[in-house]
C-alpha positions as CSV (number, residue, x, y, z in Angstrom):
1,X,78.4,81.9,80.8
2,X,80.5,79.8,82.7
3,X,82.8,79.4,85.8
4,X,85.1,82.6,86.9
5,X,88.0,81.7,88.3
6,X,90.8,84.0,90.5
7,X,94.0,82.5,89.9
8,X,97.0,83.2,90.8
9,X,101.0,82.3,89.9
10,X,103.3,81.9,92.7
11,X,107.3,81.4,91.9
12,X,109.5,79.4,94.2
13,X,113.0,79.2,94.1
14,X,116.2,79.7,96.1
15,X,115.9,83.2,96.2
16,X,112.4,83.0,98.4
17,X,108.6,82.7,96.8
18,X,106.8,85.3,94.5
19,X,103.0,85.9,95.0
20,X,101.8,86.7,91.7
21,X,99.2,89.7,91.1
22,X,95.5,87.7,91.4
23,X,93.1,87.7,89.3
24,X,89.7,86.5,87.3
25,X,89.4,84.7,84.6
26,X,87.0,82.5,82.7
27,X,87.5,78.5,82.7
28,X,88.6,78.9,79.2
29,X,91.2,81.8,80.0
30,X,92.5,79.0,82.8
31,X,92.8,76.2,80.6
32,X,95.0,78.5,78.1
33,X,97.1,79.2,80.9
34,X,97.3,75.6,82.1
35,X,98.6,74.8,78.0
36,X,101.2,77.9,78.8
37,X,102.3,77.0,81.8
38,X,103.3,73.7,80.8
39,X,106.2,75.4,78.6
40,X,107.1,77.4,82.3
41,X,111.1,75.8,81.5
42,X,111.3,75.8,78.1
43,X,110.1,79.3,77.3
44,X,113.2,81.0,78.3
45,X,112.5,84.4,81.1
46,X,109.6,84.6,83.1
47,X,107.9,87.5,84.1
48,X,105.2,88.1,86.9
49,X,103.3,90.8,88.6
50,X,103.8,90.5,92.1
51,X,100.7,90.9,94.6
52,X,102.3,94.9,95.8
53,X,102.3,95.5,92.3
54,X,105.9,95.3,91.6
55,X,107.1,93.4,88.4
56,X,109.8,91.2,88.0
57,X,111.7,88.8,85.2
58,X,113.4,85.6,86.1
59,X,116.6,85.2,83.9
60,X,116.1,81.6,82.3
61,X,118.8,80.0,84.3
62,X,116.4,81.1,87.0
63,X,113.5,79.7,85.8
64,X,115.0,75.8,85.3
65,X,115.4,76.0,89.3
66,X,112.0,77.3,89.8
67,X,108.8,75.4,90.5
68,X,105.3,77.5,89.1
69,X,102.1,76.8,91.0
70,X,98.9,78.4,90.1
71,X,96.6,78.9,92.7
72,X,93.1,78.2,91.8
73,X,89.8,79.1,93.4
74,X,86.2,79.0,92.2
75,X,84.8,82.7,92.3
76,X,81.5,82.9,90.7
77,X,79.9,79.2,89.0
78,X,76.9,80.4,86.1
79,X,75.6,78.2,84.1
């Protein structure tokens, strides 16, 4: 099977820092995020899921003064 993994995005930029929704995914799922994530500034908006639920989009002139961090943490390890 493989690794499960709860992520989870967190924004931060001169408005305050944005707690992504957290969830699982598989190490694969993770590493296809990673490969995303590595576009964060040159894909334009952004939108996240916030932990309470709320959703919200980050204009792109936003986003070039943001920093993305994705939390990682090892939930289940099956081999």
């Amino acid at each position: 099977m493989g690794s499960k993994i709860e992520i989870q995005m967190v924004i931060t930029n001169e408005f305050g820092e944005f707690n992504g929704r957290k969830f699982i995914v598989t190490k694969e799922d993770y590493e296809s995020i990673i490969k995303v994530a590595k576009g964060f500034y040159t894909n334009g908006s952004f939108d996240l899921t916030c932990e309470d639920g709320s959703f919200m989009v980050f204009a792109p002139d936003i986003v070039q003064k943001s920093i993305l961090k994705i939390k990682k943490r090892i939930v289940e390890d099956v081999e």
